[in-house]
C-alpha positions, 0 to 999 in steps of 0.5 A, spaced: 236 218 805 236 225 805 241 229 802 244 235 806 245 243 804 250 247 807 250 254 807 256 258 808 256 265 811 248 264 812 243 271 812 236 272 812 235 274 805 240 268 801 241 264 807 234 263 809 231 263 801 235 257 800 234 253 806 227 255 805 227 252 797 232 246 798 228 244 804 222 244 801 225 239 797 228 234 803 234 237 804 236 238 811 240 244 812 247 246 816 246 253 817 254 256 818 254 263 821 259 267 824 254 269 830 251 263 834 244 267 836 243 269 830 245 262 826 239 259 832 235 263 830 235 262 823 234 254 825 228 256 829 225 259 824 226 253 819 225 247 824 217 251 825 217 250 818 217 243 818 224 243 815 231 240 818 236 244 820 241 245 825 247 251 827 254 251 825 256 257 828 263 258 825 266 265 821 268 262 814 274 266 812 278 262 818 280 256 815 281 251 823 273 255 824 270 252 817 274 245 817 271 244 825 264 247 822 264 242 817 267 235 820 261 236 826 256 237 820 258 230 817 259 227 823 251 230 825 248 229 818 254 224 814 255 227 806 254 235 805 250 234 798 250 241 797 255 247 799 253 254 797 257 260 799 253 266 801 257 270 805 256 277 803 259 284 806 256 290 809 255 296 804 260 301 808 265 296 806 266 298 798 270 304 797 268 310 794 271 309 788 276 305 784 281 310 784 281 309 791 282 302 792 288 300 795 291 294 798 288 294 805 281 296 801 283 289 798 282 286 804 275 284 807 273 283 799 279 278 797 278 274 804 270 274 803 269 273 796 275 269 794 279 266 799 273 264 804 269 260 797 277 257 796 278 254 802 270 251 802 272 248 796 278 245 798 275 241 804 269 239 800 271 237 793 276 231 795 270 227 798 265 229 792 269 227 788 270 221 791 262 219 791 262 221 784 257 227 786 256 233 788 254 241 787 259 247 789 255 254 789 257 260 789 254 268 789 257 274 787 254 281 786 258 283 778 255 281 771 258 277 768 258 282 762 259 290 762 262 294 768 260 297 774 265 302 777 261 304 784 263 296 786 270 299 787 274 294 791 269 289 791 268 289 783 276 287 783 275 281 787 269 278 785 272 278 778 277 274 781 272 269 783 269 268 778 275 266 774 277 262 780 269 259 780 269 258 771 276 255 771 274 250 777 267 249 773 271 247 767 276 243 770 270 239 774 266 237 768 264 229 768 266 228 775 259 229 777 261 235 781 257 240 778 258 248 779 255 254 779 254 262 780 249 266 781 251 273 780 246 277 784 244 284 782 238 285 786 237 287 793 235 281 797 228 280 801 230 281 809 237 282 807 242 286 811 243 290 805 236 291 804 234 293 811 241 298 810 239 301 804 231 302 806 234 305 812 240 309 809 239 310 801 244 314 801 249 308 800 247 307 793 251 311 788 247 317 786 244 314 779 244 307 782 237 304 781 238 296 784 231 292 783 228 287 788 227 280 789 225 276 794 229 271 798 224 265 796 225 268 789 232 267 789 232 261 792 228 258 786 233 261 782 238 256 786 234 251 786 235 252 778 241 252 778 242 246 782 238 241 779 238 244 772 246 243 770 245 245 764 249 252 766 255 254 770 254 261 770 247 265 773 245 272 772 239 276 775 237 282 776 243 286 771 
């Protein structure tokens, strides 16, 4: 029986990279955007792939969205095998700098990259848990190791999300839940940011040189992480 991806806050660079990568393998794929025209479209794409996919429209931060988006999912494809939260930002939403991050910058980068992947877990894990298997998947955009100044607002909560991911890794361990980041530091192939950056490159910070990587790389990557179990914590591009 094929198992089933959902991507949470799917893209056309991360979104589509893994989707492409995990249905390559069988996986259908539950493909959960905010804007339905755009999720339909991504789902025409993989399905003149060859691969199963159906749209979820839904904004993950809102909690009643992500639960009716994922109740419809099981009730299309049964059992979600594997969530991955991709949901990223715009880069006009960084602050210009740590020194000027204050609560309210705090808002878009808590609720996206924090809140947003805590409110998935909860509404997936008890049943992985009960099946006895499953795999959570985050991205984040920080090292592991060093610090990057210019992420400002969304440095801080990336921070707080990856403690929240490695505390939940290491309270998973021999569930058969498996857990995993991948911290990014490449501009993704057909991202947004990378359109943004390619047609306004002066929103990276002077000095900032990001390398690139494509979105079937990427997915290779996750695919990795998902099959390997062997890490919790990816790290690319940094």
């Amino acid at each position: 029986m094929s198992k089933t991806i959902a991507i949470f806050g799917f893209g056309p660079g991360l979104g589509m990279g893994v989707a492409r990568r995990f249905g390559r393998e069988g996986f259908r794929v539950a493909v959960i955007g905010r804007r339905p025209d755009k999720a339909d479209r991504h789902v025409a794409d993989l399905k003149a792939e060859g691969i199963e996919a159906q749209a979820f429209p839904a904004d993950v931060t809102a909690a009643d969205q992500l639960d009716e988006a994922i109740a419809t999912i099981r009730r299309t494809f049964g059992d979600i095998d594997v969530a991955l939260h991709g949901a990223a930002a715009g880069m006009t939403d960084r602050a210009p700098s740590t020194r000027a991050v204050d609560l309210a910058a705090l808002r878009v980068p808590m609720t996206l990259k924090l809140h947003s992947p805590i409110l998935m877990t909860r509404a997936l894990l008890p049943a992985m848990l009960e099946r006895g298997t499953g795999a959570l998947l985050f991205s984040s955009g920080s090292p592991a190791h060093g610090v990057l100044p210019y992420l400002a607002n969304f440095g801080v909560a990336l921070a707080a999300q990856r403690a929240y991911v490695l505390q939940l890794a290491e309270e998973l361990r021999g569930t058969g839940v498996h857990v995993g980041l991948m911290n990014i530091g490449v501009l993704i192939g057909d991202s947004e940011a990378e359109r943004m950056v390619d047609e306004h490159p002066e929103v990276v910070p002077s000095g900032v040189s990001i390398p690139r990587m494509t979105n079937s790389e990427l997915g290779d990557h996750y695919w990795d992480l998902y099959t390997g179990r062997d890490r919790t914590e990816v790290e690319i591009g940094f």
